[in-house]
Every structure is written in structure tokens, then in C-alpha cells.
C-alpha positions, -999 to +999 in steps of 0.1 A: +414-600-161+435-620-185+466-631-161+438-640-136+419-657-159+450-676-171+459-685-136+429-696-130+430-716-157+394-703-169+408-682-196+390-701-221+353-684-205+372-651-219+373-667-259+350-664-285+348-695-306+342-694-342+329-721-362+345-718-395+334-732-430+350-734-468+358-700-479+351-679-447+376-650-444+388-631-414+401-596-411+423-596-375+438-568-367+472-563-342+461-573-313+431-595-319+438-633-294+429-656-321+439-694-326+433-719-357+416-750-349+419-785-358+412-793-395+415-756-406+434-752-437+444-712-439+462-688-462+477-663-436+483-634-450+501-605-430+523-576-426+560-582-423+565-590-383+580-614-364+563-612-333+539-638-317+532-641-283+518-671-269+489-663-244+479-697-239+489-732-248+459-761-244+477-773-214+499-789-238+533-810-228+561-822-246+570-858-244+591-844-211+561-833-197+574-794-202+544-769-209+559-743-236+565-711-225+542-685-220+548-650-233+519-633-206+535-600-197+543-593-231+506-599-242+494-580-216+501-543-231+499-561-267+462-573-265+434-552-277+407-556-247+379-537-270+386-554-302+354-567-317+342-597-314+332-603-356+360-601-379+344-623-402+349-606-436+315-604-464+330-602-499+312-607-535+318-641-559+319-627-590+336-647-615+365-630-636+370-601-610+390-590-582+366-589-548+381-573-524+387-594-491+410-572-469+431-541-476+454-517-456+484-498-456+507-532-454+487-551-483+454-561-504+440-592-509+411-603-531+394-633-538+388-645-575+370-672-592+385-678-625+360-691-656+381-692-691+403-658-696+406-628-676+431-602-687+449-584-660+462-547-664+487-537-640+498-510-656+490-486-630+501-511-599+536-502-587+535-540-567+543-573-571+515-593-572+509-632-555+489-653-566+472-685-543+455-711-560+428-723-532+409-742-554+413-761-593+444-750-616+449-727-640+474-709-666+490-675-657+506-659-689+536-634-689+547-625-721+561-660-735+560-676-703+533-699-687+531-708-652+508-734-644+491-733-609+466-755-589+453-760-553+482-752-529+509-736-549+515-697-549+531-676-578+547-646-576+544-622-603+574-592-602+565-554-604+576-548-635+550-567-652+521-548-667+499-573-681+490-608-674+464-634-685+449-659-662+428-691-679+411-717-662+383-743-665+374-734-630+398-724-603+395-697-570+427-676-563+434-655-537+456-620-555+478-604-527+491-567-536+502-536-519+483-507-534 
């Protein structure tokens, strides 16, 4: 159905379209066809691969008039046909605390909304940790050293650390780990 579709050019009757707002989160799986629309600002996070296939295009042309190529046979065994159509993820908003967004075997990533101080134990975590500022700035303290964040930068914070403090007026961070 899909290479038909495609040559048919009526694959887009196959798609389901999302409309997306400020802080939605998405869970897709290997082998999920998704795309990221205009205006969409993301934080992608995945497991280490570097394999994308290209199913479909827009119609697009360079400024040769040169479509870009297609990778259809390989999508064809790499598409999941019965993958479900709602991948929107539900998480809590509670301030000062880790809410889980996503997690499995290649990583974990929570969402939290930082309000003054919240002290971070990582004693038991045998992972790095990243840190994605989505929204204000903030403080994260290591020992003696400070790292300011705001909207748009990442930190990384090494393994060996086992306890961090994270200040802020107001800010939202995204915490990617590997449990």
C-alpha cells in the first residue's frame, strides 16, 4: 500500500496529522513515519543511530529542479504498518521534580519545572546526565563550579558526579539519563 500510495502520489491520505502545541511530547518508536512541521521547535531525543530513510519529500526540488532521493525499498521492511496512531505522551507538572516523559532501555527523559532550589542525588545513577533548558535560565551547581543555563543551551553533567543543585526563578528543563 505504501509504494502504491507513493506512486500515486496519494500517500499523504495514508498520514495522520497532528496539531501540536507548547510542551506536547511524543514517544515514537522504530519504525513510526513521522515528520516535523513548520514552526515546530523540537528537542529530539534518541538512541544512538544513524539511519533515516526518507519515505517522502513534499514534492520538493532543488534550485535544479532535482527531487531528493527517495529511500522506498528500504522503508518498506523498516515501517511499522500497525504502530499506533497516538504517541502523544501525558506527564505530571510538578514543580521541583523529575516527571517522567519517556524511558527505555537506550535512555530516560523527564520534564522539570524548576522554582528556587532542588537538590539532586545521583548517587545511585551510574549515567551522565543532560540537561535542556526549554524555558527561563537557571544555576546548576557542581561542587565549586556554576554553570549558568537558559532557553536553548544544553549541559552535560559527567557520571561521576553525585550531587548537584539546580536554582532558578522560573525555568523548565528537560533531564536526559540512561537508567
Amino acid at each position: 500500500t505504501y509504494v502504491k500510495a507513493l506512486e500515486e502520489k496519494k500517500i499523504l491520505e495514508y498520514l495522520n496529522f497532528e496539531k501540536v502545541t507548547k510542551g506536547d511530547s511524543y514517544f515514537i518508536k522504530e519504525g513510526l513515519v513521522h515528520a516535523i512541521g513548520a514552526g515546530c521547535l523540537i528537542a529530539e531525543i534518541q538512541q544512538t543511530s544513524d539511519i533515516t530513510y526518507r519515505i517522502y519529500d513534499w514534492d520538493r526540488v532543488d534550485d535544479k529542479g532535482n527531487e531528493r532521493e527517495l529511500h522506498t525499498n528500504l522503508a518498506v521492511d523498516a515501517i511499522d504498518y500497525k504502530a499506533p496512531k497516538q504517541n502523544k505522551c501525558s506527564y505530571t507538572k510538578n514543580k521541583n521534580e523529575a516527571n517522567l516523559l519517556a524511558s527505555c532501555e537506550y535512555f530516560t527523559t523527564n520534564y522539570i519545572p524548576v522554582v528556587g532550589s532542588l537538590r539532586k542525588d545521583c548517587t545511585n545513577a551510574d549515567s551522565f546526565f543532560v540537561y535542556m533548558c526549554v524555558s527561563g535560565s537557571g544555576k546548576i551547581k557542581v561542587n565549586n563550579t556554576i554553570e549558568i543555563i537558559k532557553t536553548g543551551e544544553t549541559v552535560l553533567i559527567p557520571a561521576m558526579v553525585k550531587e548537584m543543585i539546580i536554582e532558578s526563578e522560573q525555568m523548565e528543563l528537560l533531564e536526559v539519563y540512561i537508567k
